[in-house]
Each structure stands twice: as structure tokens, then as C-alpha cells.
Backbone as CSV, one residue per row, in Angstrom:
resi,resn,N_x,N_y,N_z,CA_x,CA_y,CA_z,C_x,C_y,C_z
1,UNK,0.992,17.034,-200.772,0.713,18.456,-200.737,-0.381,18.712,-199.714
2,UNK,-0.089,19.609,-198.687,-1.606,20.306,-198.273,-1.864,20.971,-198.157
3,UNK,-3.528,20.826,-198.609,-4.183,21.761,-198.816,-4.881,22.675,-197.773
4,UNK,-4.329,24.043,-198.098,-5.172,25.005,-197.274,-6.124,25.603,-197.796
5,UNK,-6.836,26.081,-196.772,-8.358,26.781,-197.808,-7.765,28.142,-198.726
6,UNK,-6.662,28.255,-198.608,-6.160,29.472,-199.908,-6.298,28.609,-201.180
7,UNK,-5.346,27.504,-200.826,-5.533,26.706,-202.356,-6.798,26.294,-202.884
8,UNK,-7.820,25.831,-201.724,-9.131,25.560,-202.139,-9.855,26.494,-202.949
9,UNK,-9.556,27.859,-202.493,-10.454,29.534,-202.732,-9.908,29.480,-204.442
10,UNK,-8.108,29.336,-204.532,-7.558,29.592,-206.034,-8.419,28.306,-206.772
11,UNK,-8.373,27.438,-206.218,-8.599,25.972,-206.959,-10.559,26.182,-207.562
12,UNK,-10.948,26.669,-206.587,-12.645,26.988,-206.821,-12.599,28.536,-208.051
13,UNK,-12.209,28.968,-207.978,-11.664,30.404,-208.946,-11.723,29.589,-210.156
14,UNK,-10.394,28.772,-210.061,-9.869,28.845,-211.239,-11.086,27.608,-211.976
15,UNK,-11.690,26.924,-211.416,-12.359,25.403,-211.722,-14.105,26.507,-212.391
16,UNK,-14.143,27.944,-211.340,-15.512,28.356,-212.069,-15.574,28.936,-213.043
17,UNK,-14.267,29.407,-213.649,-13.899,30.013,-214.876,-13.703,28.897,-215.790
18,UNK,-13.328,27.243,-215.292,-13.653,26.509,-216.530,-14.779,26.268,-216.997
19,UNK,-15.421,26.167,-215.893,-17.003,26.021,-216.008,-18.132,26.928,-216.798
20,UNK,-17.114,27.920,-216.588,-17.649,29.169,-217.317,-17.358,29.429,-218.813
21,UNK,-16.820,28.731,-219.075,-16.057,28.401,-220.946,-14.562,28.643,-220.996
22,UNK,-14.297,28.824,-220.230,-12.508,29.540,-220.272,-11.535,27.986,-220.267
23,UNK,-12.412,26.765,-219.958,-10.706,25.756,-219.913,-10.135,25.661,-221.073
24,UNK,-10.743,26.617,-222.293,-9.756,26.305,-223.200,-8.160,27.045,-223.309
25,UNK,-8.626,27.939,-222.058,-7.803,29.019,-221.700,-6.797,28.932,-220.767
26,UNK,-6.022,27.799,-220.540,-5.639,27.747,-219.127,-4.628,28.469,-218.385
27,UNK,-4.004,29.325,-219.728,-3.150,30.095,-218.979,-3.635,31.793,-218.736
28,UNK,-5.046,31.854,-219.390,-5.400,33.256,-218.703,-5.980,32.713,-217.741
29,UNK,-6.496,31.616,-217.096,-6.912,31.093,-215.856,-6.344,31.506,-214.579
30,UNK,-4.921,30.667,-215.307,-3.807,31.047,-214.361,-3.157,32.215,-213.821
31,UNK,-3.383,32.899,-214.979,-2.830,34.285,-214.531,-4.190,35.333,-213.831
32,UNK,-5.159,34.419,-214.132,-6.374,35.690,-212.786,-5.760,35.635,-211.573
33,UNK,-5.336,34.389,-211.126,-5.124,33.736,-209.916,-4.501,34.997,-209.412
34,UNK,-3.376,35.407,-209.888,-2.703,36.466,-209.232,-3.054,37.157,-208.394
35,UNK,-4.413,37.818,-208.784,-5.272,38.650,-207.458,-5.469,38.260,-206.616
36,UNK,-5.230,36.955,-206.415,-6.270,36.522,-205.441,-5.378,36.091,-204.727
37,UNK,-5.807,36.174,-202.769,-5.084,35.739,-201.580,-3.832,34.632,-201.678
38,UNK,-2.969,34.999,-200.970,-1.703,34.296,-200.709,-0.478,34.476,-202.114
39,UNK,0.159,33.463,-201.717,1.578,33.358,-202.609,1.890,32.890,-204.085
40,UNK,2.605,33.030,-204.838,2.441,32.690,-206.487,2.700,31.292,-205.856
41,UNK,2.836,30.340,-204.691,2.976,28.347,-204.484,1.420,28.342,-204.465
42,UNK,0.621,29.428,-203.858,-0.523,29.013,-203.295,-1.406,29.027,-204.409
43,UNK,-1.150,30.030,-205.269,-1.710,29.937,-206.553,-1.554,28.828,-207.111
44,UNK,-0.527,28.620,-207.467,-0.110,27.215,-208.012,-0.512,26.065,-207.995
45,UNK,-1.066,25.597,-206.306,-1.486,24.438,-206.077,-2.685,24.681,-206.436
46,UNK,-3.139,25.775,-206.331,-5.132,25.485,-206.388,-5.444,25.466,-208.072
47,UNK,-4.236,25.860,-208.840,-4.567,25.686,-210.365,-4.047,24.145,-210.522
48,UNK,-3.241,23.665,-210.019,-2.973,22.472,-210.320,-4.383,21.505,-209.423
49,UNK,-4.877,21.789,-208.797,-5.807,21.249,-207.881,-7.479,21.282,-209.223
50,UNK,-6.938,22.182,-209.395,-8.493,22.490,-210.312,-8.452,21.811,-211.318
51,UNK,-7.024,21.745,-211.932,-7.448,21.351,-213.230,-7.335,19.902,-213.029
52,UNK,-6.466,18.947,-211.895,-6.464,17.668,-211.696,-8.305,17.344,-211.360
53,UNK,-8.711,17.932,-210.948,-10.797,17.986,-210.490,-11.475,18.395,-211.632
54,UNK,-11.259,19.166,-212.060,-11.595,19.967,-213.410,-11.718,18.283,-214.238
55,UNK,-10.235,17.581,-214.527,-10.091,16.352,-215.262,-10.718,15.507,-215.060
56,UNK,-11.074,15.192,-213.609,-12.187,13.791,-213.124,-13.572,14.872,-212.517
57,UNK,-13.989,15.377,-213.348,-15.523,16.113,-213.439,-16.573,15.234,-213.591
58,UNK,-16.077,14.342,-214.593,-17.182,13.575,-214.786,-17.526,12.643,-214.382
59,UNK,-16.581,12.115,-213.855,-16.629,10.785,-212.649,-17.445,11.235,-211.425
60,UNK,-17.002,12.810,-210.896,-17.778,13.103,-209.700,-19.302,13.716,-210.202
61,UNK,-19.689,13.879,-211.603,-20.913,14.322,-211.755,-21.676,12.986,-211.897
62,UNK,-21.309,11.990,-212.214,-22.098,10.637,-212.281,-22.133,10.766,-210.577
63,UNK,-21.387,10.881,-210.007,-21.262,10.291,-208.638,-22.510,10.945,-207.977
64,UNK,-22.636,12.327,-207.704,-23.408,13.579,-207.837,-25.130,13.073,-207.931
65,UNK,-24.908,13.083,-210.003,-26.168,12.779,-209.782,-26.934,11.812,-209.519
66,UNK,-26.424,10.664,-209.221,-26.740,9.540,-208.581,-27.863,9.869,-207.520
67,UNK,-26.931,10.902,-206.711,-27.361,11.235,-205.277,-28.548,12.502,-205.564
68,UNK,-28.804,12.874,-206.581,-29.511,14.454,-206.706,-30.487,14.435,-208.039
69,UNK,-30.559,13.102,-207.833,-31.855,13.384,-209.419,-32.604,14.417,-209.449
70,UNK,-33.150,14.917,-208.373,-34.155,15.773,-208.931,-33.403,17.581,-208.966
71,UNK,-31.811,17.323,-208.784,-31.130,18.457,-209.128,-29.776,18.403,-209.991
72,UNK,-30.133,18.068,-211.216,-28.942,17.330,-211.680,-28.075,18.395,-211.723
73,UNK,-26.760,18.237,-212.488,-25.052,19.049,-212.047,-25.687,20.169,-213.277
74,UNK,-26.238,19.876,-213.757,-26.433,21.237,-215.151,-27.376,22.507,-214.435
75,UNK,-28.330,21.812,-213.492,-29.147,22.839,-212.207,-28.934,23.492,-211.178
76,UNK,-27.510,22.790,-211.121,-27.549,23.225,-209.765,-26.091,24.668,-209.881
77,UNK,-26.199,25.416,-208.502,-25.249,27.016,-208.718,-24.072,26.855,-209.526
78,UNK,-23.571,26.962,-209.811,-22.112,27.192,-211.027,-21.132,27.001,-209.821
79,UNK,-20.714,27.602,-208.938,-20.474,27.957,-207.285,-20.302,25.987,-206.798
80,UNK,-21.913,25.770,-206.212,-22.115,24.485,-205.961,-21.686,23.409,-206.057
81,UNK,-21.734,23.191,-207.777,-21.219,22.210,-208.402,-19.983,22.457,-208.327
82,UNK,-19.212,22.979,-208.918,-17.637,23.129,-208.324,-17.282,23.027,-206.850
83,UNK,-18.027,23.500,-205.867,-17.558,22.609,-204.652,-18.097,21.418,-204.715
84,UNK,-18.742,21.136,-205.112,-19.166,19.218,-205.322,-17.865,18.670,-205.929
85,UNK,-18.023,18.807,-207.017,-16.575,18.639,-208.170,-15.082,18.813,-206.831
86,UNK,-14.468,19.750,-206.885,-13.419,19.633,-206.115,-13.257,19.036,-204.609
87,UNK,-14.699,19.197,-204.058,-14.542,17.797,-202.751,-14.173,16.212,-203.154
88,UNK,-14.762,16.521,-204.330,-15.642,15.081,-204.907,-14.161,14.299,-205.136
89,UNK,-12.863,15.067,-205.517,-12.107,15.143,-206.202,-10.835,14.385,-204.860
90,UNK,-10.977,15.521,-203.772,-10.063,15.469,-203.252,-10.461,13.728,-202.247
91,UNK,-11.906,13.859,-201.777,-12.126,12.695,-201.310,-11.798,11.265,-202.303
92,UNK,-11.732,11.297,-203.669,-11.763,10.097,-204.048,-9.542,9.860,-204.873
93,UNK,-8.972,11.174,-204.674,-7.654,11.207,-204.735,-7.142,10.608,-203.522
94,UNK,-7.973,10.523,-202.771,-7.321,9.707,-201.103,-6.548,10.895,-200.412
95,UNK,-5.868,12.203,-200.984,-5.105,13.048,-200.463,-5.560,13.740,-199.053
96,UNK,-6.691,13.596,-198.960,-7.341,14.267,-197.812,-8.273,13.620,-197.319
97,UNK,-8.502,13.589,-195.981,-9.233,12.609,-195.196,-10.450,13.602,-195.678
98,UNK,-11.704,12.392,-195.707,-12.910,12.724,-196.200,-13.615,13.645,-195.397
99,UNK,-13.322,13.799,-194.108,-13.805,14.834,-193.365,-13.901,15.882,-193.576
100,UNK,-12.843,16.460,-193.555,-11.520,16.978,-193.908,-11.920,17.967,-195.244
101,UNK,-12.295,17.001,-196.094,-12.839,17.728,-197.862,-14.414,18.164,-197.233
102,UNK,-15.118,17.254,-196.447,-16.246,17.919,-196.640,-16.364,19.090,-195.733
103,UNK,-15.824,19.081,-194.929,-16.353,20.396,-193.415,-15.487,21.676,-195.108
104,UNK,-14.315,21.318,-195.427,-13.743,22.844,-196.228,-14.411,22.753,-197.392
105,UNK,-15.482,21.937,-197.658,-16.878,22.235,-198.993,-17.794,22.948,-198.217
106,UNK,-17.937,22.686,-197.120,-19.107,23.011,-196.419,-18.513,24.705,-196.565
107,UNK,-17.244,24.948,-195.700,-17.489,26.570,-195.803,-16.682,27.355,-196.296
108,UNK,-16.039,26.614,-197.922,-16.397,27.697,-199.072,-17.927,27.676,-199.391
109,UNK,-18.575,26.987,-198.930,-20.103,27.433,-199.498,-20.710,28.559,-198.668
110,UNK,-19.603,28.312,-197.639,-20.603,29.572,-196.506,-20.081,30.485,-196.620
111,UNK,-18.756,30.632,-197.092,-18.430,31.894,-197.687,-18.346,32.693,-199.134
112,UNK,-18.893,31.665,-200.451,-19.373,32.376,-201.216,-20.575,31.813,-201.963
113,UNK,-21.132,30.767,-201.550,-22.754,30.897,-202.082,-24.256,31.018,-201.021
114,UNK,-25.037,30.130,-201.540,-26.025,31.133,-201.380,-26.251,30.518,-199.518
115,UNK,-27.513,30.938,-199.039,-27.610,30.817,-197.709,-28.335,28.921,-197.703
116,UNK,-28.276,28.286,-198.362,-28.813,27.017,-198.335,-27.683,26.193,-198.848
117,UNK,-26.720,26.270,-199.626,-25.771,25.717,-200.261,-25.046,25.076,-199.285
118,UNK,-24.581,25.732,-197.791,-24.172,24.712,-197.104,-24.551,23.376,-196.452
119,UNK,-25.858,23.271,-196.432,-26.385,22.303,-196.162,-26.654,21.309,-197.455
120,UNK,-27.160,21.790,-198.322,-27.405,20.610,-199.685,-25.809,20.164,-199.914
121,UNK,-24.613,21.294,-199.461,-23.014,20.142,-200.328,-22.968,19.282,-199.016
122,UNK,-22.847,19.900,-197.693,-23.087,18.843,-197.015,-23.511,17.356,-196.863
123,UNK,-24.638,17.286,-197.306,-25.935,16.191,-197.675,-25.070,15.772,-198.627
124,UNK,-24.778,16.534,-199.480,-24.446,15.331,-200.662,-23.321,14.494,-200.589
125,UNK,-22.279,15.552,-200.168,-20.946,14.686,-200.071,-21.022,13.791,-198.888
126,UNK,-21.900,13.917,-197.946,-21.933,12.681,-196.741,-22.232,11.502,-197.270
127,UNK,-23.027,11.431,-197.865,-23.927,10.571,-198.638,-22.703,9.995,-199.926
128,UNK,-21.708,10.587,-200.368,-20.736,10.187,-201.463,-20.045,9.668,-200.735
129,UNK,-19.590,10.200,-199.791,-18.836,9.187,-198.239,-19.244,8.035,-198.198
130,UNK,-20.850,7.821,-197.182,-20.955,6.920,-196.998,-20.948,5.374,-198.006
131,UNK,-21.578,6.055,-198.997,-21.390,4.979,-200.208,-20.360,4.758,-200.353
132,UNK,-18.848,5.591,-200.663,-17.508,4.827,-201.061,-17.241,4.343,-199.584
133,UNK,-17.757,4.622,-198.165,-16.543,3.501,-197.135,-17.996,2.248,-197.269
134,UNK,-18.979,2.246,-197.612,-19.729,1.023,-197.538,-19.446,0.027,-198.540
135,UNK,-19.200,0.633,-199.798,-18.238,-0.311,-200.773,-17.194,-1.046,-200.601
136,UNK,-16.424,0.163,-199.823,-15.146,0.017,-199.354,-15.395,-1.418,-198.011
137,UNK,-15.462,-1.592,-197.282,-15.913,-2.129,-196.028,-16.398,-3.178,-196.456
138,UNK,-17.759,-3.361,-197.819,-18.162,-4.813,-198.143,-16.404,-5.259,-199.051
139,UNK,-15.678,-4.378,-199.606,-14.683,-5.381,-200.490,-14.079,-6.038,-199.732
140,UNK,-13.967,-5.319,-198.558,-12.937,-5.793,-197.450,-13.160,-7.286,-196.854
141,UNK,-14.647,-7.209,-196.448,-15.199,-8.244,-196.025,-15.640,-9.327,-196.828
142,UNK,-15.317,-9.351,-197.660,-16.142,-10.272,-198.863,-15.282,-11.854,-198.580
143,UNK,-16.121,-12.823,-198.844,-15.240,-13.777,-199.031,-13.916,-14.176,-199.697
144,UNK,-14.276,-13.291,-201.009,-13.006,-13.313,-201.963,-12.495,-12.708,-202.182
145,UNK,-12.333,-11.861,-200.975,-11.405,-10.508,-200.776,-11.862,-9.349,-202.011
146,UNK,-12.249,-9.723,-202.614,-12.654,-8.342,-204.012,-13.542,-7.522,-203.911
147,UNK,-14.327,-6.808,-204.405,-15.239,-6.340,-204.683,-16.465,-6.350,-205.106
148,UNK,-17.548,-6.735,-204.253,-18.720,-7.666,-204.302,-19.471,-7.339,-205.494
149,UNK,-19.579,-5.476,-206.099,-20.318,-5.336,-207.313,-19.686,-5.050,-208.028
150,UNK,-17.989,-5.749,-208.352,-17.249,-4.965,-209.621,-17.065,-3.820,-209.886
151,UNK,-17.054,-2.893,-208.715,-16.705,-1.503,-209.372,-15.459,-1.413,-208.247
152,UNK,-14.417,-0.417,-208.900,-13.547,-0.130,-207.688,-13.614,1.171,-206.306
């Protein structure tokens, strides 16, 4: 599937309304979508996008706060963290080159949060980059072909 920044815009919608208490809700989720830019496919993918990110939240909030102690995922914009969360998502699904997720984190932040937000998702997700291709790169190289600290 690819993703265009319509699906990203539905996928960030629908992921801040879980955030907001509504995932128990997923089909009035779905049906906000409607208003919003492009086609009932485009809708579609960014609810299926959200809730597949929405599902590995917590994998990318360990990941997150690793990188942001002194702003953990409960501090930081509602906005923010959901573009953290759905970059976080698409970079570690392999579906999209990591670039790729971060430049279209970078500007849904510039188009709906605050005037600093593009630079802190920036920072962070570079930094979530570099750690998974440096992992990536020592498994490669390792003597025993695996994974030098057991994680995948």
C-alpha cells in the first residue's frame, strides 16, 4: 500500500481520537473520517494505518522514551506523540523507507502542531533510525551472523 499524506492526515485523526478515549469506539472513529480530505479508499487506509500503529503504541513508546526521558509520551502534545507513534510505526513495518516516514512526520507537524514540534519529531525519529540501522548493521556484521544484544 502507499501511503500518501491524505492517509497519513486520516491515519493521525483517527489515532488522536484513540488517544483521546474513543478506541473503544472504532466505528464512530471511522465514520468521522468522512469529513475529512480525499476518497472513502483514502479513508480507509489511514483507519487501517492507525489502528495497525494505534496496536504497536507501545513498542514505539518504549522506543520514544528511551530517547526523551526528560519528556516522556504522557508529556508530550497529544498531536506529537501520535506523529511519533505512526512514524514510529511505519519505519519499523519496513513499508516505507525511513526517510520517507520521517520528512511526512516532520510536516504533519508543520501543519498541525505547534511551532517547535517539527524539530523535536525530527530529533527523535532520527535518533530511532539511527539506533535500528546501527543494530541492524552490527547483526549483519557479527561473527555469528545474529544479533550481538539479543533483541531483534
Amino acid at each position: 500500500m502507499s501511503v500518501t499524506r491524505d492517509v497519513r492526515r486520516c491515519a493521525l485523526q483517527a489515532m488522536y481520537q484513540f488517544d483521546a478515549g474513543s478506541s473503544d469506539s472504532p466505528e464512530i472513529v471511522r465514520e468521522s473520517l468522512e469529513q475529512s480530505p480525499g476518497s472513502k479508499q483514502t479513508h480507509q487506509q489511514g483507519f487501517d494505518l492507525a489502528q495497525a500503529a494505534w496496536a504497536a503504541r507501545e513498542r514505539a513508546d518504549r522506543d520514544i522514551a528511551a530517547i526523551t526521558p526528560d519528556w516522556p509520551t504522557h508529556r508530550q502534545p497529544m498531536l506529537d506523540r501520535n506523529i511519533l507513534r505512526l512514524a514510529h510505526h511505519e519505519m519499523a513495518a519496513g513499508r516505507t523507507p525511513a526517510k520517507v516516514a520521517i520528512n511526512e512526520a516532520v510536516e504533519l507537524a508543520r501543519e498541525f502542531s505547534t511551532e517547535k514540534s517539527p524539530l523535536f519529531i525530527n530529533g527523535v525519529l532520527d535518533k530511532i533510525y539511527r539506533l535500528h540501522r546501527d543494530r541492524t548493521e552490527g547483526a549483519e556484521t557479527s561473527p555469528a551472523g545474529g544479533d550481538t544484544n539479543g533483541e531483534a
